[in-house]
BALOBA-1460 file (C-alpha; in Angstrom, 3 decimals):
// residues 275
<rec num="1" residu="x" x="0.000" y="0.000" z="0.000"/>
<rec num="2" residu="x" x="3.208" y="2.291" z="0.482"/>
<rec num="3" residu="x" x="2.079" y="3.212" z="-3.497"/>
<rec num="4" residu="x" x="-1.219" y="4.109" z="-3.101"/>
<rec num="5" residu="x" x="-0.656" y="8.117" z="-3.537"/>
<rec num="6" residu="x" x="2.024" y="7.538" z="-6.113"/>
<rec num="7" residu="x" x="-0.261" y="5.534" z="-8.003"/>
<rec num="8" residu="x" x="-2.574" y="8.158" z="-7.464"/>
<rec num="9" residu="x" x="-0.340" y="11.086" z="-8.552"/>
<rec num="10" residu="x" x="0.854" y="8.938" z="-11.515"/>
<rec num="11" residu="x" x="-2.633" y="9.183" z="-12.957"/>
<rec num="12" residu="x" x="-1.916" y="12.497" z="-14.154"/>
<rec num="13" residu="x" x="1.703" y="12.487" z="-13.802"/>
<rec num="14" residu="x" x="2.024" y="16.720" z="-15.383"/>
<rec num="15" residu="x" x="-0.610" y="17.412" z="-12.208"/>
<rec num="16" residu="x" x="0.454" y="18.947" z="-9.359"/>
<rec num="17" residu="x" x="-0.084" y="16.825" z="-6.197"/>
<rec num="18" residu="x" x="-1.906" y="18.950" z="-2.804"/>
<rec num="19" residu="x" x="-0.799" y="17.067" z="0.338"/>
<rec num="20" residu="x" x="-3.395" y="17.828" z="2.749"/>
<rec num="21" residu="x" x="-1.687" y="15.877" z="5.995"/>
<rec num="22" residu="x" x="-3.166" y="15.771" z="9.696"/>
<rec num="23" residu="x" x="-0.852" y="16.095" z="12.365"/>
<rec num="24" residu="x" x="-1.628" y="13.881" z="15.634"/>
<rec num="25" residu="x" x="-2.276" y="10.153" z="14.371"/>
<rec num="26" residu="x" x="-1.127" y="10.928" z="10.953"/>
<rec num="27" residu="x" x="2.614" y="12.471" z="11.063"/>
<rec num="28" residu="x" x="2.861" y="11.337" z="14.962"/>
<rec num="29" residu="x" x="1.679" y="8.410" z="16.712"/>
<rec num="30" residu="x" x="-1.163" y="9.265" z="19.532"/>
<rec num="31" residu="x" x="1.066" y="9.939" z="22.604"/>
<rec num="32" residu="x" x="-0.257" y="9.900" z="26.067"/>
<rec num="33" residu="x" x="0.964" y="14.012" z="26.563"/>
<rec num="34" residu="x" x="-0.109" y="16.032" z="23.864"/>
<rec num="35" residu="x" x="2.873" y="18.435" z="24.092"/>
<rec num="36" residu="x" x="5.112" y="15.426" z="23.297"/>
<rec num="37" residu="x" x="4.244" y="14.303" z="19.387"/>
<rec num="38" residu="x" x="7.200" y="15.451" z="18.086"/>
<rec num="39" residu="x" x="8.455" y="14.698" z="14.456"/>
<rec num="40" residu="x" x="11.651" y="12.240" z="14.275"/>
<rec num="41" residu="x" x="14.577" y="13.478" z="12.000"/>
<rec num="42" residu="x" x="13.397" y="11.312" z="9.725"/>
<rec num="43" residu="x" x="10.219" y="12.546" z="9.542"/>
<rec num="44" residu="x" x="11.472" y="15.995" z="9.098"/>
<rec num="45" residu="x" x="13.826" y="15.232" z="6.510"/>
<rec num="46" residu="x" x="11.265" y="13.499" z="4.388"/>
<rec num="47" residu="x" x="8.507" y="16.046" z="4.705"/>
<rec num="48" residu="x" x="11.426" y="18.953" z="4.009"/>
<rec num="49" residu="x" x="12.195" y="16.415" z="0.537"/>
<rec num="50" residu="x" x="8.614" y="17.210" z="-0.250"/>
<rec num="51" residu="x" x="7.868" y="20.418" z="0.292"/>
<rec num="52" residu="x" x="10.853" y="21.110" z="-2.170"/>
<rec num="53" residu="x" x="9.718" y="18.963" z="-4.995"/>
<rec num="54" residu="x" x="8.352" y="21.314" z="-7.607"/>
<rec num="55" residu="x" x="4.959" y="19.791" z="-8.654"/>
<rec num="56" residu="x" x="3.756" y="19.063" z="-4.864"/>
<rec num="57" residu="x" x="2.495" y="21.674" z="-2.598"/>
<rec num="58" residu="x" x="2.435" y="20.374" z="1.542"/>
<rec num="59" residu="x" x="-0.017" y="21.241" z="4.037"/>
<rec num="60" residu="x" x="-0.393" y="20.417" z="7.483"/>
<rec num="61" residu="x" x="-4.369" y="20.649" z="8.854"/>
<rec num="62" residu="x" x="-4.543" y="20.320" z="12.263"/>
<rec num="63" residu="x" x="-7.004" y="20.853" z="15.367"/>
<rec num="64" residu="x" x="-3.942" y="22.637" z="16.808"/>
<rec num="65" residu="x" x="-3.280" y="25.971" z="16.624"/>
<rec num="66" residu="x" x="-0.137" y="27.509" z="14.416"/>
<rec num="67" residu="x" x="1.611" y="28.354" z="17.000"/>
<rec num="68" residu="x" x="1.709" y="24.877" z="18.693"/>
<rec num="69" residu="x" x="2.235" y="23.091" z="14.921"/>
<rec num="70" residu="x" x="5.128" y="25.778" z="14.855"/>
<rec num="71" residu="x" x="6.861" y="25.035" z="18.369"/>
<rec num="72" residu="x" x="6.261" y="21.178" z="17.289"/>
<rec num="73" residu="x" x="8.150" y="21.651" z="13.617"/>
<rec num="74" residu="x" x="10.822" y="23.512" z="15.192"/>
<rec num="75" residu="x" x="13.440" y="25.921" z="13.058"/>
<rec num="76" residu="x" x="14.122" y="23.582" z="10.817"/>
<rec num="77" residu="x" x="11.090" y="24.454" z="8.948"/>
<rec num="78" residu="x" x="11.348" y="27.892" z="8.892"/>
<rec num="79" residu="x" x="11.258" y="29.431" z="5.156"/>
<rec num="80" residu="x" x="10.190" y="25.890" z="3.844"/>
<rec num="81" residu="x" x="6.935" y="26.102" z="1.329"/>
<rec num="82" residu="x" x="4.574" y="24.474" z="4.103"/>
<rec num="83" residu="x" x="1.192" y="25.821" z="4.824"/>
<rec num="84" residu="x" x="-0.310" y="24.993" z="8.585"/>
<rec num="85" residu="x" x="-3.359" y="25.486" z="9.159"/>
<rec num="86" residu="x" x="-4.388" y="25.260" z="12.708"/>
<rec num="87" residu="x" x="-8.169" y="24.956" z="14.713"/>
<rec num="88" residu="x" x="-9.668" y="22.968" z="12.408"/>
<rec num="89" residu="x" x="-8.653" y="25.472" z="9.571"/>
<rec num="90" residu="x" x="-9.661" y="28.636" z="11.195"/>
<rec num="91" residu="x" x="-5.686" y="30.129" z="10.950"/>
<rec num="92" residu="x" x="-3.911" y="29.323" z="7.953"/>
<rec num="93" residu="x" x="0.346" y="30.360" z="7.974"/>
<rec num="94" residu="x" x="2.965" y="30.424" z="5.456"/>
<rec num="95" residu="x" x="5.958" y="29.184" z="7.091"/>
<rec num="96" residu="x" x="7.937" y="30.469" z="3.506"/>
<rec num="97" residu="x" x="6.692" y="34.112" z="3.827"/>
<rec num="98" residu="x" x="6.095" y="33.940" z="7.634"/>
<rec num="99" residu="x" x="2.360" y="35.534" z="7.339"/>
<rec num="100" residu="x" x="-0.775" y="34.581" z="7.451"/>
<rec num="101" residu="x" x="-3.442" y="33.695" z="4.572"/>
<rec num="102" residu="x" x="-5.907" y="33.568" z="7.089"/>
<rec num="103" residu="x" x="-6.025" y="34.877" z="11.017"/>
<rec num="104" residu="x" x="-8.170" y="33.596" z="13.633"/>
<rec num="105" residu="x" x="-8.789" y="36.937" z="15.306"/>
<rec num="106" residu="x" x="-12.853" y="37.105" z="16.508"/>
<rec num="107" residu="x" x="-12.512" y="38.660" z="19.711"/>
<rec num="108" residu="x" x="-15.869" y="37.507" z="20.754"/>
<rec num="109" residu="x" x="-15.241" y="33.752" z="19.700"/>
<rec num="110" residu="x" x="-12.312" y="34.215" z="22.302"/>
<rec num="111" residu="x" x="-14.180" y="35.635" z="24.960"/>
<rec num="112" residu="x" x="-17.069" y="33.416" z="24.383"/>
<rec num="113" residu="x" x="-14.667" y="30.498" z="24.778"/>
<rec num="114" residu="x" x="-12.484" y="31.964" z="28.024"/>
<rec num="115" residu="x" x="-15.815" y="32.030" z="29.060"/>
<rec num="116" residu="x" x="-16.574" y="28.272" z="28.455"/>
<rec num="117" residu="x" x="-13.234" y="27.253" z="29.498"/>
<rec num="118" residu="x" x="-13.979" y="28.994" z="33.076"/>
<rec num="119" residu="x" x="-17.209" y="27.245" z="33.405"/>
<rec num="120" residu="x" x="-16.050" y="24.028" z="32.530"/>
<rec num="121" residu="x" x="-13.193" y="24.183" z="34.939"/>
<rec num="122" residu="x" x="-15.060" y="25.416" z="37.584"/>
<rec num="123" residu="x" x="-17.533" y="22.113" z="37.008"/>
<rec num="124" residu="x" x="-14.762" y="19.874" z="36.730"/>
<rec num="125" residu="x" x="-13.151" y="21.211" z="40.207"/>
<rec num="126" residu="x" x="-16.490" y="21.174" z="41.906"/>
<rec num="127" residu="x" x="-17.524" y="17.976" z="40.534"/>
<rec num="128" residu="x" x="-14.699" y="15.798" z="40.594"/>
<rec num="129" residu="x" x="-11.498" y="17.226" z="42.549"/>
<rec num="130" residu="x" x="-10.445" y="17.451" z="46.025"/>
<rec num="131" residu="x" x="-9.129" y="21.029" z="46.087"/>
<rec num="132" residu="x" x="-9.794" y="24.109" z="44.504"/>
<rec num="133" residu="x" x="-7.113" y="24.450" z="41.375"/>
<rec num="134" residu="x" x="-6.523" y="20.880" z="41.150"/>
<rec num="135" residu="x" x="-8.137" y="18.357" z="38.330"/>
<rec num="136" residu="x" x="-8.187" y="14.253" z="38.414"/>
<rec num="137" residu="x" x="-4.969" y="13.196" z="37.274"/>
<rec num="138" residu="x" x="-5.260" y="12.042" z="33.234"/>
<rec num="139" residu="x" x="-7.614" y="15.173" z="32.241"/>
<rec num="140" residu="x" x="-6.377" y="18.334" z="30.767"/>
<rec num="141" residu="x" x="-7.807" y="21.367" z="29.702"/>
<rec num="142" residu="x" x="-6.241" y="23.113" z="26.504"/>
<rec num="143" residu="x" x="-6.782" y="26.991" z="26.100"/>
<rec num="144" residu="x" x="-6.834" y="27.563" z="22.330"/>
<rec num="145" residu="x" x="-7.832" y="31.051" z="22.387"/>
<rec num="146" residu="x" x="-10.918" y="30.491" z="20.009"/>
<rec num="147" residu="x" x="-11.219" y="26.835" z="21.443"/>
<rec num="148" residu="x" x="-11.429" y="24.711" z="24.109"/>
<rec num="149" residu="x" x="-10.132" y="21.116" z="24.585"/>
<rec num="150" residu="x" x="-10.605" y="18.533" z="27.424"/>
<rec num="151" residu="x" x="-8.131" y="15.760" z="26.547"/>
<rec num="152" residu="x" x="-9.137" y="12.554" z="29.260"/>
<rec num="153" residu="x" x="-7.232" y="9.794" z="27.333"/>
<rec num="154" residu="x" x="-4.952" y="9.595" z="30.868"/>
<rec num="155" residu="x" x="-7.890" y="9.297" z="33.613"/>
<rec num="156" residu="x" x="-9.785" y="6.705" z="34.239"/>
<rec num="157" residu="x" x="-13.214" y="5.244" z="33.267"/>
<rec num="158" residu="x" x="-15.119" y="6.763" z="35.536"/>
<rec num="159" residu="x" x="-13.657" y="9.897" z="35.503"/>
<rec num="160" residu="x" x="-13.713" y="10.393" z="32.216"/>
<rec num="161" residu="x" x="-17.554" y="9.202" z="31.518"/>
<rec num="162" residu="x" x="-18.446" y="12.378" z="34.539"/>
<rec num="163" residu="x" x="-16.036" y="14.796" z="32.469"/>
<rec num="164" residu="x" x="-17.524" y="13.999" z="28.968"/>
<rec num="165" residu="x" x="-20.719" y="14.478" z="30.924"/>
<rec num="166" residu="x" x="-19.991" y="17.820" z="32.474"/>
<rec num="167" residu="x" x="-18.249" y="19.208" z="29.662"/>
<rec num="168" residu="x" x="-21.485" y="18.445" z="27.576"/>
<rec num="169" residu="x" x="-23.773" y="20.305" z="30.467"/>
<rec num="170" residu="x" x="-21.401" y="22.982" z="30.193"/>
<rec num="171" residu="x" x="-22.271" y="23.673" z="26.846"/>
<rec num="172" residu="x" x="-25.826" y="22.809" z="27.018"/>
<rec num="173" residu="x" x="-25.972" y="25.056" z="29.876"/>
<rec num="174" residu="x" x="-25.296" y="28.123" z="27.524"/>
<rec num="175" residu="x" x="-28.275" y="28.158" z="24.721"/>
<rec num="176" residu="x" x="-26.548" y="30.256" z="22.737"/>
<rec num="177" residu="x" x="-23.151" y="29.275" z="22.679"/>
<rec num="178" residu="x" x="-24.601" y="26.747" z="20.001"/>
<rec num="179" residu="x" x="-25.084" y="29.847" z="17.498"/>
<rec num="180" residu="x" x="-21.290" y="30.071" z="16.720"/>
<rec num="181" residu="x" x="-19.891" y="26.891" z="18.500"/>
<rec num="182" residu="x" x="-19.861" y="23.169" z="18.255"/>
<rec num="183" residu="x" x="-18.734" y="20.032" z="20.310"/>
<rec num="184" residu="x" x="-15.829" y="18.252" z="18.162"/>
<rec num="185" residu="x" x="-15.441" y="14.701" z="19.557"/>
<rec num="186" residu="x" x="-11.988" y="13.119" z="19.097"/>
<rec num="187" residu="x" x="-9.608" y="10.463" z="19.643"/>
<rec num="188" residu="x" x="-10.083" y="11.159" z="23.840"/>
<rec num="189" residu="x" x="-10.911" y="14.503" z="23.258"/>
<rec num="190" residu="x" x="-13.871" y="17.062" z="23.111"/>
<rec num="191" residu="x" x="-13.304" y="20.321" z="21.404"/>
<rec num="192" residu="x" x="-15.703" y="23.627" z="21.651"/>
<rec num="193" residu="x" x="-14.531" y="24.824" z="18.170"/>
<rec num="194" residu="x" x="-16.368" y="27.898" z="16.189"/>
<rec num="195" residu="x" x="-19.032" y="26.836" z="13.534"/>
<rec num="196" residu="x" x="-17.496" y="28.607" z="11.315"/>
<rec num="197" residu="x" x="-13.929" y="26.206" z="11.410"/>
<rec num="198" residu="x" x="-13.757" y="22.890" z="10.167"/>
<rec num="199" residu="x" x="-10.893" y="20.812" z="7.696"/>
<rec num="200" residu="x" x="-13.296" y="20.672" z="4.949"/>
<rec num="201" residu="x" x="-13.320" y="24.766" z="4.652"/>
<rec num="202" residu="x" x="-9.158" y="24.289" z="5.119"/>
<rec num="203" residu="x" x="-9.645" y="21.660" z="2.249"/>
<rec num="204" residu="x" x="-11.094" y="23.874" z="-0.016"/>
<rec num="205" residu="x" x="-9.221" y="27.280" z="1.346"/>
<rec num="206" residu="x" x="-6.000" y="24.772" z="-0.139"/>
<rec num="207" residu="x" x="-7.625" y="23.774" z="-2.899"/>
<rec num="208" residu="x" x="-8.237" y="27.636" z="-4.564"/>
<rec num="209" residu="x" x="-5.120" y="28.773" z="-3.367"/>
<rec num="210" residu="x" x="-2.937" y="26.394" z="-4.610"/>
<rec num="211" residu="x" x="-5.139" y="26.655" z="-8.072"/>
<rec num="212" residu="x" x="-4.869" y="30.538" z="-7.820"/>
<rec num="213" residu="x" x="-2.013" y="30.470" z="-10.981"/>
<rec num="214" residu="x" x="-4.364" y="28.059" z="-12.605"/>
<rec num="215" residu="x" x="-3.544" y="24.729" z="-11.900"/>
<rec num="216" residu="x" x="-6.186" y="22.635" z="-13.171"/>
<rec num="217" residu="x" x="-4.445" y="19.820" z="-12.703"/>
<rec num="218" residu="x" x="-4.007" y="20.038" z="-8.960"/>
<rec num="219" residu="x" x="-4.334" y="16.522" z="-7.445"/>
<rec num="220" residu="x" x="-5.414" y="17.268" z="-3.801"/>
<rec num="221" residu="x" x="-4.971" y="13.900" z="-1.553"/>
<rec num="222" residu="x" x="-6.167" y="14.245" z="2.474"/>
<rec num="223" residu="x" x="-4.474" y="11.919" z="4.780"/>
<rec num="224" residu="x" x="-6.071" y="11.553" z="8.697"/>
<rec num="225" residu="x" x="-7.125" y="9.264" z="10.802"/>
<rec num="226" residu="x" x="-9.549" y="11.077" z="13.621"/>
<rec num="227" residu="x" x="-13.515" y="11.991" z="13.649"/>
<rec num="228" residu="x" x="-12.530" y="15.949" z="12.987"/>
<rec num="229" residu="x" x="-10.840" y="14.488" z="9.521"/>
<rec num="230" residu="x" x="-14.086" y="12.883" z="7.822"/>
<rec num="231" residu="x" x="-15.401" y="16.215" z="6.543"/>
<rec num="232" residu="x" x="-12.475" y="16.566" z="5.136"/>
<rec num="233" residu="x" x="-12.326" y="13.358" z="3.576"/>
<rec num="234" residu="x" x="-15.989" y="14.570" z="2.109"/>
<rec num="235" residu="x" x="-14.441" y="17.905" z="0.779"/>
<rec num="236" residu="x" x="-11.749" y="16.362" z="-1.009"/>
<rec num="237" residu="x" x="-13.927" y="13.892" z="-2.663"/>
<rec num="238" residu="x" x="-15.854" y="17.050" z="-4.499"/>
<rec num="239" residu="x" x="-12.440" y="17.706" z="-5.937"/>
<rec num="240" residu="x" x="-12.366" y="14.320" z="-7.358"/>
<rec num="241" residu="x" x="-9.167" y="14.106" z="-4.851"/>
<rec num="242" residu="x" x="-7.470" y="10.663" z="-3.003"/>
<rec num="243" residu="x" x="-8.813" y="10.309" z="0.581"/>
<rec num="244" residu="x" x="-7.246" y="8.041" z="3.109"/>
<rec num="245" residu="x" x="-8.081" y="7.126" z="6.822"/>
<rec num="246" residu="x" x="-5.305" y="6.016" z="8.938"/>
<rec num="247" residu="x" x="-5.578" y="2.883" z="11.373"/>
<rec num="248" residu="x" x="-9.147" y="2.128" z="10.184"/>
<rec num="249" residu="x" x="-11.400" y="-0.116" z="8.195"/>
<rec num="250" residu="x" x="-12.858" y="1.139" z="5.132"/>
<rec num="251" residu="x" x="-16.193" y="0.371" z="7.289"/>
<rec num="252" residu="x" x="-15.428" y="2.974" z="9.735"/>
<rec num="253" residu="x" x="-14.692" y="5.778" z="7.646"/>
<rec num="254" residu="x" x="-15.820" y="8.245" z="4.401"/>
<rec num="255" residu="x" x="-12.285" y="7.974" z="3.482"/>
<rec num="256" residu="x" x="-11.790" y="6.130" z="0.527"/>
<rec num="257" residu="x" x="-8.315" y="4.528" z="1.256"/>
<rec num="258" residu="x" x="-6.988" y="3.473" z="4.511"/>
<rec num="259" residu="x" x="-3.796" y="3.036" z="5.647"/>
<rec num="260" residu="x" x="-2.202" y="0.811" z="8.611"/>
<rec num="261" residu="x" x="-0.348" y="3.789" z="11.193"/>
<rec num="262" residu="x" x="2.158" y="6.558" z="10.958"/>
<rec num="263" residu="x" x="4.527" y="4.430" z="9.476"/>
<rec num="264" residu="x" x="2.639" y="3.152" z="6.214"/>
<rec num="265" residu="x" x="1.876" y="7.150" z="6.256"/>
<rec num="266" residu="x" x="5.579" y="8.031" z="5.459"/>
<rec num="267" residu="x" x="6.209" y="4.730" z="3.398"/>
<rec num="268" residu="x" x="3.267" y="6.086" z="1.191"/>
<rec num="269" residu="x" x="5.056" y="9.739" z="1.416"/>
<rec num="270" residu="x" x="8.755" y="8.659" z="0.544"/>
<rec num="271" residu="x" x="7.402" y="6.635" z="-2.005"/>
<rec num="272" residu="x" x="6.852" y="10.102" z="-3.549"/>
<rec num="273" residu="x" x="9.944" y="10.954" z="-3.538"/>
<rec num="274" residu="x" x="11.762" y="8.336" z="-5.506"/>
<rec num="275" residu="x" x="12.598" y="6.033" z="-2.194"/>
């Protein structure tokens, strides 16, 4: 299967190949701390090979934001034709220019989410903690500025069940916070993310830009393996584009494809790169 983008790609072989690529799950393995998926060198050098081939444009699409994609690419990227786009698409960032196509900066999305985020903390503590200021050990609350994440892959069964719970009331409890929010489930994870972001606007934000000189032939691919990446599986498909699931059954997904873990991801990558 390490040729199933190639094979792709080699449909149209004068087309220009859009690497749409998640992050967690997809470039790193599902790690217990979220501030520890880190690339290998490896992995850096091969997605570095890629973003310097001239008829494939690279994009990372992540629930994370661009800052945290940066800190996790490190230097090494810097001035490299990569795109990241971070909450679900709603911040988009050249690392080659160092600007940004697209800014997530609705002040009232952050305040209505510091708002959230204070609620749901203050549940959690009341609920579930024996000290003001101090959570169950295996959950974590994320502050994404226009999001907010409750990770709870680390705590137990019963803890987690009452936080899924409370962070659920929490957003019941606020009838309008529906109007520009949703709840984004995940791989241990619940998300309040902005209606307005979600990976199949990033897919098609890609698509348009990266057909802006007018590449018709632009081959857009989306590689993921989480519940936040099946709209963008759906997205891709109205491009006519390759859509693959990661550590899935066909059964279990929109994608089209699947492929085994992180490392049939970069054999299917390098593969692309005459290795």
């Amino acid at each position: 299967m390490s040729s199933i983008i190639l094979n792709y790609w080699q449909q149209q072989p004068q087309g220009v190949l859009g690497l749409m690529l998640d992050y967690d799950g997809t470039l790193t393995p599902i790690v217990s701390q979220p501030e520890q998926a880190h690339l290998t060198q490896t992995q850096h050098d091969l997605l570095v090979r890629l973003c310097r081939l001239p008829n494939i444009r690279v994009a990372i699409v992540s629930g994370r934001s661009v800052e945290q994609l940066r800190g996790f690419l490190g230097p090494g990227f810097q001035g490299e034709a990569l795109l990241l786009c971070g909450l679900h698409g709603g911040e988009i960032y050249a690392l080659e220019t160092g600007a940004y196509l697209l800014s997530a900066t609705n002040n009232e999305h952050t305040a209505a989410a510091e708002l959230f985020r204070q609620r749901l903390l203050a549940r959690l503590e009341s609920n579930l903690s024996q000290a003001p200021g101090w959570l169950p050990p295996g959950l974590l609350v994320e502050d994404k500025a226009q999001s907010v994440a409750l990770h709870y892959r680390l705590a137990n069964p019963t803890i987690k069940e009452q936080a899924v719970s409370i962070f659920y009331d929490c957003f019941n409890a606020q009838p309008t916070l529906s109007t520009h929010f949703r709840v984004q489930p995940g791989k241990e994870v619940l998300e309040l993310v902005p209606q307005s972001y979600s990976k199949a606007s990033a897919v098609g934000f890609l698509y348009n830009h990266w057909c802006v000189n007018g590449q018709a032939t632009l081959k857009p691919c989306f590689i993921g393996d989480d519940l936040t990446d099946e709209d963008a599986f759906l997205a891709v498909h109205s491009y006519q584009g390759l859509s693959v699931c990661v550590g899935k059954t066909l059964a279990e997904t929109h994608a089209k494809h699947t492929l085994a873990n992180v490392q049939a991801v970069y054999e299917a990558l390098s593969a692309l790169t005459g290795n």
